[in-house]
N, C-alpha and C positions, 0 to 999 in steps of 0.2 A: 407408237408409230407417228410419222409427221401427218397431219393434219390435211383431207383432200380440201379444194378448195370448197367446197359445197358443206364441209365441216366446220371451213371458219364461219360462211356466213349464217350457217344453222348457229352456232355459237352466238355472235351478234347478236342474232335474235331472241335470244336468252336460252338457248340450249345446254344441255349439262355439258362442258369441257370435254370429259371422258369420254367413251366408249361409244355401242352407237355403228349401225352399219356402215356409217359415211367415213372412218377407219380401215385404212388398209391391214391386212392380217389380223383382225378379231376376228375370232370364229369360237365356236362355244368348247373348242378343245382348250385353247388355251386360257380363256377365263377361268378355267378349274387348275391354272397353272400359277404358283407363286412369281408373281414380276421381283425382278431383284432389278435395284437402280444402281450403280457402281460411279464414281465420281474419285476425284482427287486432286492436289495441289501441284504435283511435280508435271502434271502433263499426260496426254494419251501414250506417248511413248515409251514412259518409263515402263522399268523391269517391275515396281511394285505393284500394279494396277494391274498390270497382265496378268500375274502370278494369283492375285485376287480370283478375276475371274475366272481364271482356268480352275481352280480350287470348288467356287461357288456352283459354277455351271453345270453341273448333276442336281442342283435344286429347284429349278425354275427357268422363266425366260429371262435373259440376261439383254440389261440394255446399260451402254456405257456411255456417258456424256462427260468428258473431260477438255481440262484448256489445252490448249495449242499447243501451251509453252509453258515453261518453268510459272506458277502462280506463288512461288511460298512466299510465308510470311501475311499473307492477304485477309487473313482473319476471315470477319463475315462482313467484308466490302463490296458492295456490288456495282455495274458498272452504269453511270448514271449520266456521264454527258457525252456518250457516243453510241451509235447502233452494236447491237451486239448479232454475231452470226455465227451459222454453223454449217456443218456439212455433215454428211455420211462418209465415212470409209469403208473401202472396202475390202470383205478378209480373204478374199481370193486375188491376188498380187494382178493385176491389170496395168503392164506396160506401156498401152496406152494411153496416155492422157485426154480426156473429152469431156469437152461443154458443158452440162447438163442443169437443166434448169431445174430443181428442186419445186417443192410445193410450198415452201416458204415464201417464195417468190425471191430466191436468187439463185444465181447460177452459179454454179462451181466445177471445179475442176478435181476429177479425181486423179488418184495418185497410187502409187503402191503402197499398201498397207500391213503393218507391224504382223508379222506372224506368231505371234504369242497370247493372243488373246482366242478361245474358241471358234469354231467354225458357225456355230450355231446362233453367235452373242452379234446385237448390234452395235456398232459402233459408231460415234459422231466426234467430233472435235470442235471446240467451243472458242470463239474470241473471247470470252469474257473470265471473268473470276471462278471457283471455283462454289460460289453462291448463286451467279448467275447460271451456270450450268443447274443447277436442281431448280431454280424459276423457270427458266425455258424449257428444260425437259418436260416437269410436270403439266405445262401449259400446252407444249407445242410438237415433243416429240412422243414420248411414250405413250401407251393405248389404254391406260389405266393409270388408278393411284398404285403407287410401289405396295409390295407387300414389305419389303425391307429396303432402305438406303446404308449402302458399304462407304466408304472412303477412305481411301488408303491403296495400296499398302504405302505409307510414307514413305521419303530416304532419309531417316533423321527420328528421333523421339520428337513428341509432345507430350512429355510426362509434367508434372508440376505446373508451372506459371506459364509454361509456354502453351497450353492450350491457348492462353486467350490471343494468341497471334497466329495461330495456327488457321491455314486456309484448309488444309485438311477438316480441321474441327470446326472450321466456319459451314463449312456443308451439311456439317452431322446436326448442328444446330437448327439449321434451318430445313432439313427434313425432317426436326423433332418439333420445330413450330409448328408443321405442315400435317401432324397427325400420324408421320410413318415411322415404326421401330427405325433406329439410325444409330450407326455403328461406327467410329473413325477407330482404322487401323494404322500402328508406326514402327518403324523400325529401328530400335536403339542402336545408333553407330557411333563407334569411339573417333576422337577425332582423326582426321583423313581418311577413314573408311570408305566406302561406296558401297550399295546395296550388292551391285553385285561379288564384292570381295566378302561376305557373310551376306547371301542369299539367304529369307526364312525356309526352312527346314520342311521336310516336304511331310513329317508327320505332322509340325505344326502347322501346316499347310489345312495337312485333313480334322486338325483340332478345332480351327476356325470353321472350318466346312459343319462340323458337327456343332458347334456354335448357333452359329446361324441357323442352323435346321429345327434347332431349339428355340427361337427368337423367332420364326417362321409359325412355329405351333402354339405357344403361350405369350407371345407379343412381349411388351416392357410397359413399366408404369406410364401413366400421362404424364407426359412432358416429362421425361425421362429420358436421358441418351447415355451412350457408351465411349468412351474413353480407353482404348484397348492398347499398352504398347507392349512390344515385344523384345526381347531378348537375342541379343547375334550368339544365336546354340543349334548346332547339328544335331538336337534333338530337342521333343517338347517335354519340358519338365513341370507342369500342370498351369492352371489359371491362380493370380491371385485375389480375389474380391478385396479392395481396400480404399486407402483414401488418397486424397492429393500431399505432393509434400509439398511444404510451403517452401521457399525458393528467391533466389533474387540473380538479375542478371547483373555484370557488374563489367567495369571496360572495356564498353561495349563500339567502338570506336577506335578505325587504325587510321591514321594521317596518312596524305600523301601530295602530292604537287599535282596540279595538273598543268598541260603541254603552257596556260598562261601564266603560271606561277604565284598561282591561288591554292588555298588550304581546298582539298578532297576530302572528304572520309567516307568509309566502307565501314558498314557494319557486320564488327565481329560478335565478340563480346565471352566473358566468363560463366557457368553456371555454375551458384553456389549451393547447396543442400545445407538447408538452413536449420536442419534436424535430421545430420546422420547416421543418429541412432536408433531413430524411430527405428520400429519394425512394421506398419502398418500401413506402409506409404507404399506411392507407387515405384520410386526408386526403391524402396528396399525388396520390394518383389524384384525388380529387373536385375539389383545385386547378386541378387540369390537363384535369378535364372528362370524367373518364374515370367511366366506372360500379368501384368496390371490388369486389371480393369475397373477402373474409377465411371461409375455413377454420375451422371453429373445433370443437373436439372437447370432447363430454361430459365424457371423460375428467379431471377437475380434477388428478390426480396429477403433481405435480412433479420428472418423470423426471429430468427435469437434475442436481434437489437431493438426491435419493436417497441417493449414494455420499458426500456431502459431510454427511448428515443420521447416516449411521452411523457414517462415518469421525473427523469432529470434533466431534460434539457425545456421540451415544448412547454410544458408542466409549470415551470421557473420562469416564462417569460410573460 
């Protein structure tokens, strides 16, 4: 929940962040209830996000913080030389538009809001990146630490290399810094697809549900997160536990003029599978129909190279 005023300056004073009567809606019912934090790259609007938590929302209390607007490609960027802000939507369609001053301290203007997402779920919409949404939430809106952070559902994979551009997976990182099970979900689309031309599949819908319910009772390693992409199939044809394929982007750049008659470019680009015979990858799962799910740890240290980093390099100088 946002934050009453009386909460921030107990904070100030070095008060725990979290919970705490000075929160609107804790009460000791829903502390016994799993918070699910849901976030994503493509925006509060899209079809994949909605679809998320309609799926999820039988497990918990559902809060969503997503951007405004299209974020992809945003990695784990966050926003550092302008204020960042947010509002509440709301999921009962209200025609009228009004005022209303927040406990943020800004005022906003509500709107009619997307009716795809639960009755029961909060909703907010974020100026900032999709890393900034999981900073601010944790801080400023939600009424506890997450029991789980979602992200997703994408419109587009982040199998192989492209995780590391991936704003989807820039979330999941940073709710895996943050000490909460974090899960980025995507959607494998061939090109010119659109999500909703291969919607995910409403029993994979409830495989994810059941997922999660599992990741809810036994948690995930430290500093562990999930990497989950999915297959465009009208039905779920099981999970693969496996690893990244290695990958390379390649012409990634289309010319064009602009109205002054300067060089433009737009990034496109190729993706190449750099091992398409593996069988153990997360492309070869999605070949074969299978939903990925790549492991993938904070940890960036190259334990492997260590002993080879001191031994013949450091070692010899």
């Amino acid at each position: 929940m946002i934050n009453e005023p009386s909460t921030l300056i107990s904070r100030l004073r070095g008060s725990p962040p979290h919970g705490g009567s000075g929160e609107r809606g804790l009460n000791s019912n829903t502390l016994n209830t799993p918070l699910i934090f849901i976030t994503n790259d493509d925006g509060y609007q899209a079809a994949g996000i909605q679809a998320l938590a309609r799926a999820v929302a039988p497990l918990g209390d559902i809060y969503i913080v997503a951007p405004d607007g299209a974020r992809s490609g945003t990695a784990a960027s966050i926003t550092a030389t302008r204020p960042v802000t947010f509002r509440e939507l709301p999921l009962v369609a209200d025609t009228t538009p009004s005022s209303t001053p927040l406990t943020n301290g800004f005022a906003v203007t509500t709107v009619d809001s997307p009716t795809g997402y639960p009755a029961s779920a909060r909703l907010f919409s974020c100026s900032g990146t999709p890393v900034d949404c999981v900073k601010l939430a944790m801080e400023q809106i939600v009424p506890r630490k997450p029991d789980l952070i979602l992200s997703g559902i994408n419109h587009g994979d982040n199998a192989s290399i492209s995780v590391h551009y991936s704003g989807t997976m820039g979330a999941v990182f940073e709710g895996c810094m943050k000490g909460v099970p974090s899960v980025g979900l995507s959607l494998w689309l061939q090109h010119g697809q659109r999500y909703e031309d291969v919607p995910v599949s409403d029993d994979t819908l409830a495989a994810i549900a059941t997922l999660c319910q599992r990741i809810l009772t036994q948690g995930l390693p430290q500093d562990v997160c999930l990497n989950i992409n999915i297959p465009p199939s009208t039905a779920f044809r099981g999970w693969q536990v496996c690893r990244q394929a290695r990958g390379q982007w390649t012409a990634e750049w289309a010319t064009a003029t602009n109205p002054h008659g300067l060089n433009a470019f737009w990034l496109t680009g190729k993706f190449t599978d750099l091992e398409p015979d593996a069988t153990d990858t997360d492309f070869a799962a999605l070949r074969a129909g299978h939903c990925s799910i790549v492991p993938i740890t904070i940890d960036m240290t190259a334990h492997a190279a260590l002993s080879f980093l001191k031994d013949t390099i450091v070692s010899k100088i």
